[in-house]
C-alpha beads as a LAMMPS data file, in Angstrom:
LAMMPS data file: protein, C-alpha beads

163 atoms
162 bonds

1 atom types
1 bond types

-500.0 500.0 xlo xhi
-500.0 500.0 ylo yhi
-500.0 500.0 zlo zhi

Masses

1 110.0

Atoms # bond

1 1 1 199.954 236.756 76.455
2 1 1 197.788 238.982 78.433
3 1 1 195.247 237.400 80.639
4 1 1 192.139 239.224 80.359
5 1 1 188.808 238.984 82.668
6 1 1 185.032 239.164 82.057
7 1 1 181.862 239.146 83.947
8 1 1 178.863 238.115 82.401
9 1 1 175.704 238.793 83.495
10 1 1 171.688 238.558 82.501
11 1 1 168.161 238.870 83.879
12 1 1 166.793 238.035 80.988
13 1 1 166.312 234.483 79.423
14 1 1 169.214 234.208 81.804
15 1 1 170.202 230.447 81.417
16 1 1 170.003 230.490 77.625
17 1 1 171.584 234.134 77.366
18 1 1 174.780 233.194 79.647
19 1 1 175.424 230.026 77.707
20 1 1 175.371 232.190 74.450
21 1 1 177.792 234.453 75.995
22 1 1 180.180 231.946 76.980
23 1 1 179.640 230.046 73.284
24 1 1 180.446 233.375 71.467
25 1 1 182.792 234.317 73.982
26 1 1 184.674 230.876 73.136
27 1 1 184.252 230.851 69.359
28 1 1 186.313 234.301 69.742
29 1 1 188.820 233.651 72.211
30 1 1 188.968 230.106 72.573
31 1 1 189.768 228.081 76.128
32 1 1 187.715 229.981 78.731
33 1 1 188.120 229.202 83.243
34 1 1 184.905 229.670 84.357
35 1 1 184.022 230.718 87.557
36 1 1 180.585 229.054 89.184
37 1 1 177.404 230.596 88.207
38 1 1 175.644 233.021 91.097
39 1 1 172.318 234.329 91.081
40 1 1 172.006 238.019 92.776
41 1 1 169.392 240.387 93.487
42 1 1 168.917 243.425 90.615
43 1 1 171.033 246.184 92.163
44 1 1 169.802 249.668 90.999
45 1 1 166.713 249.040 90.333
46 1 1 163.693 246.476 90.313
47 1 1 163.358 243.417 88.469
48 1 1 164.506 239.821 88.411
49 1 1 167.257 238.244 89.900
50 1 1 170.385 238.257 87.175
51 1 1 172.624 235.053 86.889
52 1 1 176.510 235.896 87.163
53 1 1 180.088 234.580 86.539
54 1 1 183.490 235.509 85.223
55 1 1 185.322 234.417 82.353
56 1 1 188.851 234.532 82.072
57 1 1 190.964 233.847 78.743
58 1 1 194.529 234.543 77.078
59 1 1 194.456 237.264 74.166
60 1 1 197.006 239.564 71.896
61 1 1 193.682 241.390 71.463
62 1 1 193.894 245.839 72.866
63 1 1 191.843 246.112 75.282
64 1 1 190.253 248.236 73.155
65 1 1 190.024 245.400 70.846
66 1 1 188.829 243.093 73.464
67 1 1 185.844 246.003 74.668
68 1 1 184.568 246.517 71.444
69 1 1 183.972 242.609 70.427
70 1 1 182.434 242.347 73.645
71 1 1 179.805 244.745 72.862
72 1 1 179.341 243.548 69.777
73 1 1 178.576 239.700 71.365
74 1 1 176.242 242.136 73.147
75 1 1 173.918 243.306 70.286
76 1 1 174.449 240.030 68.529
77 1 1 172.442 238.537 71.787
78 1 1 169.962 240.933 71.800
79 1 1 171.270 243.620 73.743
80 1 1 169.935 246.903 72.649
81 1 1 170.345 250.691 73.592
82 1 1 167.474 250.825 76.342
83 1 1 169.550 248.174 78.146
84 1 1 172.132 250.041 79.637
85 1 1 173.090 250.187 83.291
86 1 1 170.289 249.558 85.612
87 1 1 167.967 248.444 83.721
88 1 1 166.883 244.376 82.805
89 1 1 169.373 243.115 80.164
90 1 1 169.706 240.363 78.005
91 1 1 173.776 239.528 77.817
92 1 1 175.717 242.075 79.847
93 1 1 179.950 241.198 79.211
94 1 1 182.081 243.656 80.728
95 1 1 185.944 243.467 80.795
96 1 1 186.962 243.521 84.805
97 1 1 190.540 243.029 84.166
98 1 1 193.107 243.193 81.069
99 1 1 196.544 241.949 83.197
100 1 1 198.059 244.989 85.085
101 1 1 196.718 247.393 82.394
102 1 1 195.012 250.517 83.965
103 1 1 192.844 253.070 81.852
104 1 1 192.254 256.929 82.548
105 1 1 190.132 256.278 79.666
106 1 1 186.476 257.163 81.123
107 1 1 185.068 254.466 78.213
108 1 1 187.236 251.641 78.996
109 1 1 187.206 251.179 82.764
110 1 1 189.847 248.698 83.264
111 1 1 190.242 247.654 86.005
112 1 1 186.450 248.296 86.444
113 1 1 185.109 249.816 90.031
114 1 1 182.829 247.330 90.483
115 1 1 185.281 245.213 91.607
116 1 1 185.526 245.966 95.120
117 1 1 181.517 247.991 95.443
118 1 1 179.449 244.876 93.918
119 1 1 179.798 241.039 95.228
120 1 1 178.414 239.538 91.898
121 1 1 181.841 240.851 90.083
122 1 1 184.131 240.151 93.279
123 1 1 182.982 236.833 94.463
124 1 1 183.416 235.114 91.339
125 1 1 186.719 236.855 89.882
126 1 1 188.312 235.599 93.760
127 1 1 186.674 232.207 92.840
128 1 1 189.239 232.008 89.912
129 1 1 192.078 234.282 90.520
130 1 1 192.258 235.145 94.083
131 1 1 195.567 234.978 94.664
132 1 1 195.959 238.160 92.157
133 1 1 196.469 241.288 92.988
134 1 1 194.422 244.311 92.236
135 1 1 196.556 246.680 89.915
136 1 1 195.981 249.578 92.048
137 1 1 195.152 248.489 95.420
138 1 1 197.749 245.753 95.778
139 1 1 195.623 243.751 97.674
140 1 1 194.042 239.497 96.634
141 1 1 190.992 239.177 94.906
142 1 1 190.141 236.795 98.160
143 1 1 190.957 239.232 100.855
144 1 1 188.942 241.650 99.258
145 1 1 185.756 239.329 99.464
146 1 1 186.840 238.015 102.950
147 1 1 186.608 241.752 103.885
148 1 1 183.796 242.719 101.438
149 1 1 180.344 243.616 104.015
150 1 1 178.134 240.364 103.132
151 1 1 175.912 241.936 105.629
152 1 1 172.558 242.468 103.118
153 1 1 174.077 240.266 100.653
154 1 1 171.224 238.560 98.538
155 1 1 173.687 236.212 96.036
156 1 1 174.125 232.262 96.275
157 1 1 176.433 230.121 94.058
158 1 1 173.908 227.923 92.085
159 1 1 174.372 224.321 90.306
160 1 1 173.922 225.369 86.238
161 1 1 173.730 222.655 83.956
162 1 1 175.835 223.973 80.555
163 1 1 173.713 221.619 78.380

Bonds

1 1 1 2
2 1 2 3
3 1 3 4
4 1 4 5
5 1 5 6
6 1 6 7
7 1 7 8
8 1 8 9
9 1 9 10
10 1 10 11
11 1 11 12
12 1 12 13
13 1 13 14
14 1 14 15
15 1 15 16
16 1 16 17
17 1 17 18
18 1 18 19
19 1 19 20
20 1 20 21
21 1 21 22
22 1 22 23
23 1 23 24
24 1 24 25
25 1 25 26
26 1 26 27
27 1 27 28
28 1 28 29
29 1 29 30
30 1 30 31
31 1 31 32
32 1 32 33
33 1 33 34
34 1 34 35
35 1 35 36
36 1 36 37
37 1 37 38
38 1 38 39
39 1 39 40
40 1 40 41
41 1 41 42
42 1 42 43
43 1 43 44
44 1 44 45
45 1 45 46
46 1 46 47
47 1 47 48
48 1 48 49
49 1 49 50
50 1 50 51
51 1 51 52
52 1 52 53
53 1 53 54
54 1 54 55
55 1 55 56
56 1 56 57
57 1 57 58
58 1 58 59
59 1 59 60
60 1 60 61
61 1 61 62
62 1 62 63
63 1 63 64
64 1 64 65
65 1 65 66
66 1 66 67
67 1 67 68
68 1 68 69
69 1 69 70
70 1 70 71
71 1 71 72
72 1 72 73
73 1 73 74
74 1 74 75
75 1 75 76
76 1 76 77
77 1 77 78
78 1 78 79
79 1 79 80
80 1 80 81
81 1 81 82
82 1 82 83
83 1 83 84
84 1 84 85
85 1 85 86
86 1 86 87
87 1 87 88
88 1 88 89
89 1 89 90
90 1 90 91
91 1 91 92
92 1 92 93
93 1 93 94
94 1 94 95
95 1 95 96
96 1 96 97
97 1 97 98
98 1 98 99
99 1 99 100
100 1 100 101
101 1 101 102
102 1 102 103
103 1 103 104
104 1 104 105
105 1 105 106
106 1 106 107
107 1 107 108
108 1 108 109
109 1 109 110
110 1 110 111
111 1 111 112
112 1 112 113
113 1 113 114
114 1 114 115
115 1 115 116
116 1 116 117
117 1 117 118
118 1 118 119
119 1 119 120
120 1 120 121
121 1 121 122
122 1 122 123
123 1 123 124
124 1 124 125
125 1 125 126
126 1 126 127
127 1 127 128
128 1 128 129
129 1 129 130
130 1 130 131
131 1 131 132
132 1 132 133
133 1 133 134
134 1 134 135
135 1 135 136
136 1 136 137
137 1 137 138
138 1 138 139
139 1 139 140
140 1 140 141
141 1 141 142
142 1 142 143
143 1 143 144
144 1 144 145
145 1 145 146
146 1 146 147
147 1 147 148
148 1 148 149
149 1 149 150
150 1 150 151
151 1 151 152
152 1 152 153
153 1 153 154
154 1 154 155
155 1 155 156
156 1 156 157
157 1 157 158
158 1 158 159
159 1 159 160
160 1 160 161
161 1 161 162
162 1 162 163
């Protein structure tokens, strides 16, 4: 079965949000790894830090399948249009990785850029699978964050009770 990756994100409610996520993301797709929980800076734009991890779980689902009932855990967690990229969101699930699969597909970015421009996706996808290897670039999820510039880097693993 295909082994499928999601970060979750949310600057919003953030501790009660995430653990929604995860709930609905479990109800769905049952046994979950969880990376640790990180707290980063907004990037894009101003406004509260966001809390961050990545989920990883066995489906049959399409990835088009998969997409789709993410964004509908979304709106059932009170995401809603005006939340969209750069801006403060509630519950923010996007699929990172779906196997080898690659999409031309400009709506289902798999495997998504952010992977290798934003820490918040890399550090915690190398956390749980960094011995894989990037479908295109061939390279480990952990030497891409040993070489990833931590320069400016405002993110910290934190302790996050799942009570």
């Amino acid at each position: 079965m295909p082994t499928v990756f999601v970060s979750i994100g949310s600057n919003i409610d953030r501790e009660s949000n995430i653990r929604a996520g995860v709930k609905a993301l479990k109800k769905q797709f049952g046994e979950l790894t969880i990376s640790s929980v990180y707290e980063a800076a907004a990037v894009g734009f101003k406004g509260d830090a966001f809390l961050n991890l990545m989920v990883a779980f066995e489906t049959k689902k399409t990835p088009a399948d998969v997409d789709a009932l993410l964004d509908l855990i979304e709106k059932q967690n009170g995401r809603t249009i005006e939340q969209k990229k750069f801006n403060p969101r509630t519950l923010d699930l996007d699929l990172i990785l779906y196997d080898d699969f690659v999409s031309d597909n400009p709506d289902l970015d798999v495997p998504r850029s952010e992977i290798t421009r934003y820490a918040f996706v890399l550090e915690p996808l190398a956390e749980i699978a960094g011995h894989l290897k990037h479908p295109i670039l061939n390279i480990q999820y952990n030497e891409l964050w040993d070489s990833f510039d931590k320069k400016d880097l405002d993110q910290k693993r934190i302790n996050f009770s799942w009570d």
